[in-house]
N, C-alpha and C positions, 0 to 999 in steps of 0.2 A: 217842591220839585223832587225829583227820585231819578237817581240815576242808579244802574242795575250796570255791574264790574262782570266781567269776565277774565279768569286768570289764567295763562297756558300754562305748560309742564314748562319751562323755560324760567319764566317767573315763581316758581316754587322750587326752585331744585336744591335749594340748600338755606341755611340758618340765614345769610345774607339775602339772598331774595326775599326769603319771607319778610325782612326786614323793610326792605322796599316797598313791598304790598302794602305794609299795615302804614306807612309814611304817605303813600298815595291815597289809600281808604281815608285814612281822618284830614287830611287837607281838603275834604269838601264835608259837610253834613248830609249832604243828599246821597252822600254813596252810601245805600244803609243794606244792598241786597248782594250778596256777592257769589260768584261762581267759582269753584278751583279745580284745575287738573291736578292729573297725577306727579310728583316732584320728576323732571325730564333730568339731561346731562349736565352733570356741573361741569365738565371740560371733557376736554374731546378724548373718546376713547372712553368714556364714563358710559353709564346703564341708565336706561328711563325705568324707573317703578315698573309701568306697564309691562316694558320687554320682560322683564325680571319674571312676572306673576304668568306673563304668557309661559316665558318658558319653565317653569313651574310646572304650569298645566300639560305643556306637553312631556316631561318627565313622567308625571303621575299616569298618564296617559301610557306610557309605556313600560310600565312599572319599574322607575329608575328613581332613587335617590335624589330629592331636592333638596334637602336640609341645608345645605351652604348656601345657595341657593337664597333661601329663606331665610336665612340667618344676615344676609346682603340686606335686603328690604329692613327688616329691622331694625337692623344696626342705623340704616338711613334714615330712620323717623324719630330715634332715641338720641339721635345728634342731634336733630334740631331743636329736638323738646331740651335736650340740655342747653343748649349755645344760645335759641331766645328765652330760657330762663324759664321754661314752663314750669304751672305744677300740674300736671297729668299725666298719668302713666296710662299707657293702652296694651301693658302687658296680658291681660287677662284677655285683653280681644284676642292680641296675639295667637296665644296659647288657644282661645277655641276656634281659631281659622287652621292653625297645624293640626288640631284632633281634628277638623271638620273636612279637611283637604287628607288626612290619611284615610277614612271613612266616606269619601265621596263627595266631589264639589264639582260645578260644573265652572268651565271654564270661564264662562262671562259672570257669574259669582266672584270667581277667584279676581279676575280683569280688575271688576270695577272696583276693589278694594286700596287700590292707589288710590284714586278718588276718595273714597269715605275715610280713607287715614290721614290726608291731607286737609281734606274740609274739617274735622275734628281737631284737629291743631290749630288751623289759622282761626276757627269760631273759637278758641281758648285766649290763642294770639290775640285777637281786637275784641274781645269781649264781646262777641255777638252770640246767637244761638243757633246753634246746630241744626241742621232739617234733613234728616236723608231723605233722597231722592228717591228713594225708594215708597215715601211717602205721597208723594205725588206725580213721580211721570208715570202717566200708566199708557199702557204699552197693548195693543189689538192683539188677537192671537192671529193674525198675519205679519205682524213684525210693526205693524206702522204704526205711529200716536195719537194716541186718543187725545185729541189735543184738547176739547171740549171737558172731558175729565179731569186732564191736568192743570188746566186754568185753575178752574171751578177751586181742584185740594190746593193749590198751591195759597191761590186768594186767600182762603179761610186758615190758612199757617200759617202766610207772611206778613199779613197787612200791616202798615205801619210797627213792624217791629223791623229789627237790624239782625241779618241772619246769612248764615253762611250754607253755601249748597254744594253736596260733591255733584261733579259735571258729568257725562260719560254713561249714564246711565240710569236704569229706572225698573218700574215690575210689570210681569205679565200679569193677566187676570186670574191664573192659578197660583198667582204669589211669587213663581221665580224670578230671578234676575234677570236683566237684558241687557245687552251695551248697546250704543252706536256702535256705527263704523267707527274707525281709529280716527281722530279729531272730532269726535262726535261733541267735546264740554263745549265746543263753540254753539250746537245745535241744542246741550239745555241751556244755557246759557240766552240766547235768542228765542227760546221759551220763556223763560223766566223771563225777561222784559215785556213778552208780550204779554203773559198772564197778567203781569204788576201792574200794565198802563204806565211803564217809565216814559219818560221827558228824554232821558236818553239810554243809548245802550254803549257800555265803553267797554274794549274788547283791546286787554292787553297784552304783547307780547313781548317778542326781542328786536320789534323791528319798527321803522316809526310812521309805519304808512303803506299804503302799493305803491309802490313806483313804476314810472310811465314805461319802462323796459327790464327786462331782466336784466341784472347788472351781472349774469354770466356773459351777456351777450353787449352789451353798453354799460361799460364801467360806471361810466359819470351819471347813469339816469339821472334823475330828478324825483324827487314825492310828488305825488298826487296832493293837493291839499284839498282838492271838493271832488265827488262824483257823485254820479247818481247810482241810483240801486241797476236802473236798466243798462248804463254801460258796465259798471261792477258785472253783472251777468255775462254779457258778450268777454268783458277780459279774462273773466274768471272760465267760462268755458272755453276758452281756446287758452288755458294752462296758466292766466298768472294766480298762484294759491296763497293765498294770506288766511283767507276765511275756508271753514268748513263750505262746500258748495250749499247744503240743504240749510243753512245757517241763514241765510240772505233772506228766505220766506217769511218767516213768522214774525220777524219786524219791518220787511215791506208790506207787507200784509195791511199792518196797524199800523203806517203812516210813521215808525219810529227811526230816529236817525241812528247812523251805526258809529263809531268814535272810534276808530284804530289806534291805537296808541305803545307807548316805549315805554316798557317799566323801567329799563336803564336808562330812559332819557324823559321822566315825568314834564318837563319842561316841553318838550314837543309839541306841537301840536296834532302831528299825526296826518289822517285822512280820514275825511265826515265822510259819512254816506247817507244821502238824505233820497227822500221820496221822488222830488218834485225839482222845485227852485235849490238853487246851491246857494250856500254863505256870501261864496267871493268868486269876482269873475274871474274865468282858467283866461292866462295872459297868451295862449296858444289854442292854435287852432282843434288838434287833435288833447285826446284825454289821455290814451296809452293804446302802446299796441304791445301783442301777445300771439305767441305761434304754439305751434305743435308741429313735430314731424309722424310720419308711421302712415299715410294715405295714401290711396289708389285711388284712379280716378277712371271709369267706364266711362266712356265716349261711346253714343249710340247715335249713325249717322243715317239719315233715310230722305230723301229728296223730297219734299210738299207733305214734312209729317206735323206741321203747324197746323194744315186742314185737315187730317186722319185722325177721326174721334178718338177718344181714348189710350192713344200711342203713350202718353205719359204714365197714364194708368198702368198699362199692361208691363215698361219698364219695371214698375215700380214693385208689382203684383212677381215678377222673377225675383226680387231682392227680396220679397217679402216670405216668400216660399223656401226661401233657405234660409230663414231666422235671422236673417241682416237688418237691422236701421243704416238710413244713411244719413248724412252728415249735413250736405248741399247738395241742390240742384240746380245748378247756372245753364241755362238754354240759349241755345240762336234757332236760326229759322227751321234749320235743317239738320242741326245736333241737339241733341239730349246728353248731358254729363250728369252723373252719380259720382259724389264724393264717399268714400267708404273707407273704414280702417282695415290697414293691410291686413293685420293679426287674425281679423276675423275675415276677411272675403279668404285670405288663403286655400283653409278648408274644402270651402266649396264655389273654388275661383273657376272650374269647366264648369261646373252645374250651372252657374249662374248666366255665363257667357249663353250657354246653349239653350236656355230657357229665354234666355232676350230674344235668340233667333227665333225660337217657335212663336213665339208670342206677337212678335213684330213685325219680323222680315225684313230685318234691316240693311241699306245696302254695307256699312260696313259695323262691327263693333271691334271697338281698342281699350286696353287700358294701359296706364301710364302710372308705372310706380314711385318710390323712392321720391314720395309728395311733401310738401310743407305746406301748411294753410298757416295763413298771417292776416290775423284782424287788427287794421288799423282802427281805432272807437274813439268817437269824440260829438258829443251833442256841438259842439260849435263849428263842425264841419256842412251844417243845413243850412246857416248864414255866410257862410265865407266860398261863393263861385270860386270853380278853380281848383279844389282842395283836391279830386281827381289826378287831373292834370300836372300838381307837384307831385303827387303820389309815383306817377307812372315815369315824372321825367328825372326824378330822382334814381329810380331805378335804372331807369337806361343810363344812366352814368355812369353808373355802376357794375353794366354789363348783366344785369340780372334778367336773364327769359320768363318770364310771365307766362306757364301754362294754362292759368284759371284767373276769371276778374268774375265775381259775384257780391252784388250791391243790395241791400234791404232796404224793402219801401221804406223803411223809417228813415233813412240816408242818416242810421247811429253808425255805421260803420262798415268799412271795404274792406273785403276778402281778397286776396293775391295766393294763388295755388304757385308755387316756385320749386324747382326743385331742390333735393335736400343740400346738395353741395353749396347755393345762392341763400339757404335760409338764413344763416346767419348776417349775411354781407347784406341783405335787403333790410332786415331788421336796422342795422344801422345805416342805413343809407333813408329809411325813412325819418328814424330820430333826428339824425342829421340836418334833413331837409325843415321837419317844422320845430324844432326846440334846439338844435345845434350842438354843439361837441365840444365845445368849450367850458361849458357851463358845469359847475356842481350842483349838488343837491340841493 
């Protein structure tokens, strides 16, 4: 069996976390691949690696003094190589990334070096061997992953050895560097499992699961202990973040389960995320819900536009023409709504409007801002009649106006458009409803 580790900034940020890691790696033999981020805040009010090296960059960017700067970074890697007891010094690296960054470095060079300073310590820490990433993610000259590529090199440099991998980044085809987006170790990290064919992918942080609500908004949530990859989707797109988003593909893809887990709490069990079938039956009806505020919602109203060929289309051909995606499309006989983010209709909120007119002739268009959209997601809402019904009378309890109900053939999960002042109160009025307010984690 092969299990393939991933470590956030959180789990590395000082001499004691690393401590942790290496306690969790050898408590299984099958953990033999491992991923590290950059060392994050050791207490609050403390520096990530990263921010450190960004701002770095933009120093050298404006030709300003980073030396202290840099001398922070350092001073961070040479504590921990003294306090777990290393013998390696990374002086000399040091010293040719300061000549290399006073002579020209590019910023995502500069980035991903939290990364490769950190995976060079914990491959020292647990005795494994070292692979920059630089070795095998390779990277299209459109920005996207050769993913085919980086199977293939990763295969032929990890197989059956025990090896440690900096996260966060990889090369183009002219040799440079590249990062991800910022949480990008989770996205090689979900590489690297899929290249390897793990049995599983364990992705650790500070936290011991998703939980079925935001505990900014429902104190007492609950973890999640099973989901699947497709409600994980739905929650994770309408804002709950544990995982990198681009992270979720490349082990559902390969059928591989995903293992959330607490480096402060190895005991945990966390949140599986598997393909298909789940571990354990969810003792509740819904899996979690998850909101966003920031939407606007166009109301396009036209009398017998259910028989008027292409009325959807041409809606939609106005959104499209001012560079907008939108969001949902929930219909009745005689309205058409577009769900949109306000940030971006703003811009070209009369273009838009006036282009429905040309296009349609509608008898009226409205829109309605200051939106919340709230997916309630739960695979066991397809067997349980009803689940509707408490949704909606839950809310009326509660006083909460309902401006948008949009449901997905899959009936994985209901949409509630509410306005912003109700998002909150509706969020817990539905936990309320199927999992209760009593209850802890």
């Amino acid at each position: 069996m092969l299990k393939v580790l991933k470590f956030g900034g959180s789990s590395l940020a000082d001499a004691r976390q690393f401590a942790k890691v290496k306690s969790i790696v050898e408590a299984d033999p099958a953990r033999r691949v491992v991923i590290v981020s950059a060392p994050g805040k050791r207490f609050s009010g403390d520096h990530k690696i990263t921010d450190l090296l960004y701002l770095c960059a933009a120093h050298i960017k404006y030709g300003v003094s980073c030396e202290d700067i840099f001398a922070m970074i350092r001073d961070r890697y040479n504590e921990i190589i003294a306090e777990c007891g290393l013998h390696i010094s990374l002086d000399k690296e040091f010293d040719a990334l300061w000549d290399k960054m006073k002579n020209g470095i590019s910023q995502d060079e500069l980035a991903s070096r939290g990364e490769y300073f950190s995976a060079r310590l914990m491959a020292e820490y647990l005795g494994y061997e070292f692979v920059d990433a630089a070795r095998w993610i390779k990277f299209k000259f459109d920005g996207t992953v050769d993913q085919d590529a980086s199977y293939a090199a990763l295969r032929s440099l990890a197989e059956d050895r025990k090896v440690v991998i900096p996260g966060f980044y990889g090369v183009m085809p002219d040799g440079h560097i590249r990062t991800f987006s910022r949480g990008g170790s989770d996205v090689s990290g979900a590489i690297v499992a899929r290249a390897a064919y793990a049995d599983l992918y364990e992705n650790w942080t500070d936290v011991s699961g998703f939980l079925m609500a935001d505990p900014h908004v429902v104190p007492e949530a609950r973890t999640i202990r099973s989901i699947t990859y497709r409600e994980l989707r739905e929650l994770s797109y309408m804002g709950a973040t544990v995982l990198h988003e681009d992270s979720v593909f490349p082990v559902h893809r390969a059928g591989i389960p995903t293992n959330i887990r607490n480096t402060n709490a190895p005991s945990e069990r966390g949140t599986m995320i598997t393909h298909g079938s789940v571990e354990e039956k969810n003792p509740y009806v819904i899996t979690g819900i998850a909101g966003k505020l920031g939407f606007s919602v166009i109301s396009v109203e036209k009398a017998m536009m259910n028989s008027e060929h292409g009325f959807g289309r041409r809606v939609l051909q106005a959104v499209e023409e001012n560079g907008l995606s939108f969001e949902h499309l929930p219909t009745g006989i005689d309205t058409l709504c577009v769900v949109l983010s306000t940030a971006e209709l703003a811009p070209v909120r009369e273009r838009v409007v006036k282009r429905i007119m040309e296009l349609t002739e509608p008898d009226s268009v409205t829109i309605h801002d200051n939106m919340g959209i709230i997916a309630t997601v739960g695979r066991g809402m397809i067997h349980n009649p009803g689940t509707a019904a408490r949704l909606f009378t839950a809310l009326s309890r509660e006083h909460v106006n309902v401006r948008m109900i949009d449901q997905g053939s899959s009936e994985l999960s209901i949409l509630v458009g509410v306005d912003s002042i109700d998002f909150q109160p509706a969020i817990r009025a539905i936990y309320h409803e199927f999992v209760g307010g009593a209850e802890q984690r």
